[in-house]
N, C-alpha and C positions, 0 to 999 in steps of 0.2 A: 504493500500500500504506500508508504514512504515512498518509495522507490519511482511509483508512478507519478505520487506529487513533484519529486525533482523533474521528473521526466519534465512535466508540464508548467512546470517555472522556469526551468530551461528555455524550454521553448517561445513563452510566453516573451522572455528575455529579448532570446534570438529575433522574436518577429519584431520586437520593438526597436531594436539597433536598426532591422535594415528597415523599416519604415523610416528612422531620424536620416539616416544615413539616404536613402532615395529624395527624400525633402532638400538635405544638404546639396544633393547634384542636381535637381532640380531649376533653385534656386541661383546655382553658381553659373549654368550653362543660361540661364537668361541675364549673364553681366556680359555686356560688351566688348570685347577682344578690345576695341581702340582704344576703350576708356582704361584699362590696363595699360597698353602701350604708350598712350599718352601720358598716363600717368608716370612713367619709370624715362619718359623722356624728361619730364618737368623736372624730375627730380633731378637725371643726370645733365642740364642745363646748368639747372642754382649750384653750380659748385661752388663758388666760393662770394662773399656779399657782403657786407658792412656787417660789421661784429664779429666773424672769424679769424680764428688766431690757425697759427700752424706754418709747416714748413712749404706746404702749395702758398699761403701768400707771401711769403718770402720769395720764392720761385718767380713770384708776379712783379713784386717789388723792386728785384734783381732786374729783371727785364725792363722793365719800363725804368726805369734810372738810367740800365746803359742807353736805352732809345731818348732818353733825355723828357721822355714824359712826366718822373718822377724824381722829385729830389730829395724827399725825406729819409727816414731811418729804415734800414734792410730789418724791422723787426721783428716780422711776421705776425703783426697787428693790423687789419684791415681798418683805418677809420677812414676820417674825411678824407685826407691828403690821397689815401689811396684809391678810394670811391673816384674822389674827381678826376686821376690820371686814371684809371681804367674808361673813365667817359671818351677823354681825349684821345686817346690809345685807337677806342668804337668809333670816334665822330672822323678820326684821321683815315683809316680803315675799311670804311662803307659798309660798319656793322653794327646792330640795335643801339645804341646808344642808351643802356638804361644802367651802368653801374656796377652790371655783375658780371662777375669770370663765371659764364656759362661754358657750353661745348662750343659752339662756333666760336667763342675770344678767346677761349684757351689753346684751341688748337689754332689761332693765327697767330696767338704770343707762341705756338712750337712747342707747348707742353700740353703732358699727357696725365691727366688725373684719373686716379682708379677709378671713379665715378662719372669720368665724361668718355665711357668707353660703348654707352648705351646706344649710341647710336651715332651715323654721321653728318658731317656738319657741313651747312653747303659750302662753297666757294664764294670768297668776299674781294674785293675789289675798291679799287682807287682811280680816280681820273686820271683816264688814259691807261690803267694798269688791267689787264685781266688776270687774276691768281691765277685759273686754275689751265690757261694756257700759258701763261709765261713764266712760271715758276721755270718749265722745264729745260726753255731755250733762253733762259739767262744763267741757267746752271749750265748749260752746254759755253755761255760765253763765259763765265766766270772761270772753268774749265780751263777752258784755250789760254787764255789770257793770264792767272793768276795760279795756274798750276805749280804747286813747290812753296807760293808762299803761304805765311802765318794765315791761319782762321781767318784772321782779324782783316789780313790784307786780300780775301779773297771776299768776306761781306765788302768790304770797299769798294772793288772794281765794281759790284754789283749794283751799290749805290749810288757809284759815277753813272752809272745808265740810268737808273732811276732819275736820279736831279737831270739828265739830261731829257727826261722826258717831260720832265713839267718846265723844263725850261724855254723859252719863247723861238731861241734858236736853232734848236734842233727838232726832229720829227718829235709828236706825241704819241708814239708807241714803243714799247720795246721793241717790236721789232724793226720797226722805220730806225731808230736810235743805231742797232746791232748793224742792220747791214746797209746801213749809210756807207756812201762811197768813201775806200782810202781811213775807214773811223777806229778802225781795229784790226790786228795783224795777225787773230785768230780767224778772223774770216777769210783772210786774203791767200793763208797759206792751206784754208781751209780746215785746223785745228776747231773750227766751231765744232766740227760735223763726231767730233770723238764723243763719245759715250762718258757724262760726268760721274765723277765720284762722288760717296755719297754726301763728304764733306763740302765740295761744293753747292750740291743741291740743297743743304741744310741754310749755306750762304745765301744762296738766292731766298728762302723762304725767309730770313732772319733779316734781311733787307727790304725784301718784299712788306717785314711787317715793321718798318720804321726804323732800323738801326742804321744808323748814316755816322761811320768810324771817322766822315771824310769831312764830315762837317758844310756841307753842302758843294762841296767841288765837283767840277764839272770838265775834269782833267786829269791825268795819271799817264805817268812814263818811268821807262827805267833809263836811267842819266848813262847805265853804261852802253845799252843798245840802239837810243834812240837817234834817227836819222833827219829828222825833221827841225829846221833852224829855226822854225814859226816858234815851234814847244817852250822853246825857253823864253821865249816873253813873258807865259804864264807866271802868275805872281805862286810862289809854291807855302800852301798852306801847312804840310805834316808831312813827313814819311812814314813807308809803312812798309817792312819787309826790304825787299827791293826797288818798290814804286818810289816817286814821288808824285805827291797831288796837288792841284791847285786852280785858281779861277781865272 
C-alpha cells in the first residue's frame, strides 16, 4: 500500500515538473531572437562611459593624448576631461558623437575590449577619407615608403598623406594624394604594389584615426637619398627614423 502511495507522488511530482517546465519553453520561444540580440549588442557598445575606472580607460586615455585629443592624467578615471576628448576623438572621426567608448570608437581608437567583441562595427570615415577602403592602400604606401623605419616613422609617412588630403593643394583622396604624379618613389619603382606588413597596416589605421607624429607636415625625405633641389626649401619641422618632415 505505501509502496503504491510513492508510486503516485512520484508521479504526481513528475507530471508537475514537466507541466512548469512546458510553461517555461513556452513562454521563452514567444521572446524575440532580436530583442536578445539587440540587447547583448547594447550592452557590448556601452563599454566604457563616465564613471568607469580600469585599465581599458587608461588604454583610451593613452590614445587620445598621443592623438593630442587629451591632455590630462593617464589614470584610468573616466571623468569630464575624458568624456569631452572621447566626443572630439567621434566628432573628428565621423562617428556618434555621444561620449562613450562603444564598439564602433573603440575599434577606431585600434583597441579590443573583451566586451566589444559582440559584434561588428561599421566603417567610419572623415572628409575625403574612406576607412574601410583606404586603410589598405595606405598600408601598401606606408609599406613602400617607410619600410625598416621606427613605428612611429611609419604612422608618419601615413599622416603626411592624410594632411595632404585635407590640404587645398593636393588631390582630396588618398588615392589622388598616392598616385599623384612624380609624389612618391614607392609608386614609381612600383614598391606600392608589395603586400604590407602587418605593422604597417596597424600604421595606416593609427593614422587613419588621428595620430599625426608629424604634427601637420605635409612633407618627408631622406637627406641621404633625396634627389630633388625643390625638397630642401621645405622648412623641416622633426625627424623621424631616417625621414625628415616639414611644410
Amino acid at each position: 500500500m505505501k509502496k503504491r502511495l510513492l508510486n503516485k507522488r512520484f508521479l504526481a511530482i513528475f507530471l508537475v515538473a514537466i507541466s512548469v517546465f512546458s510553461i517555461i519553453i513556452f513562454y521563452e520561444s514567444k521572446t524575440p531572437v532580436e530583442s536578445s540580440l539587440k540587447y547583448e549588442y547594447y550592452q557590448g557598445s556601452k563599454v566604457l562611459y563616465w564613471g568607469t575606472t580600469g585599465q581599458d580607460v587608461k588604454d583610451v586615455q593613452w590614445k587620445l593624448r598621443n592623438w593630442k585629443y587629451y591632455n590630462g592624467k593617464v589614470d584610468g578615471i573616466y571623468g569630464a576631461d575624458t568624456y569631452r576628448a572621447v566626443r572630439r576623438f567621434q566628432s573628428k572621426n565621423g562617428l556618434k558623437v555621444d561620449g562613450v567608448v562603444g564598439l564602433a570608437t573603440a575599434r577606431a581608437m585600434g583597441l579590443n575590449f573583451a566586451t566589444a567583441s559582440r559584434g561588428a562595427a561599421p566603417a567610419t570615415s572623415t572628409a575625403g577619407i574612406n576607412r574601410k577602403d583606404d586603410v589598405y592602400l595606405l598600408a601598401r604606401a606606408i609599406h613602400g615608403e617607410a619600410r625598416g623605419e621606427p613605428y612611429v616613422g611609419k604612422v608618419a609617412v601615413g599622416a603626411v598623406i592624410l594632411n595632404r588630403v585635407r590640404h587645398p593643394s593636393f588631390p582630396n583622396t588618398v588615392a589622388g594624394v598616392i598616385y599623384q604624379p612624380l609624389a612618391f618613389t614607392a609608386v614609381a619603382d612600383g614598391q606600392i604594389n608589395l603586400a604590407p606588413g602587418k605593422d604597417s597596416i596597424k600604421a595606416a589605421r593609427d593614422a587613419l584615426n588621428g595620430w599625426d607624429p608629424t604634427y601637420g607636415s605635409i612633407y618627408y625625405w631622406n637627406p641621404a637619398t633625396a634627389t630633388s633641389k625643390w625638397i630642401w626649401s621645405r622648412k623641416v619641422t622633426l625627424k623621424i627614423g631616417k625621414h625628415w618632415f616639414g611644410i
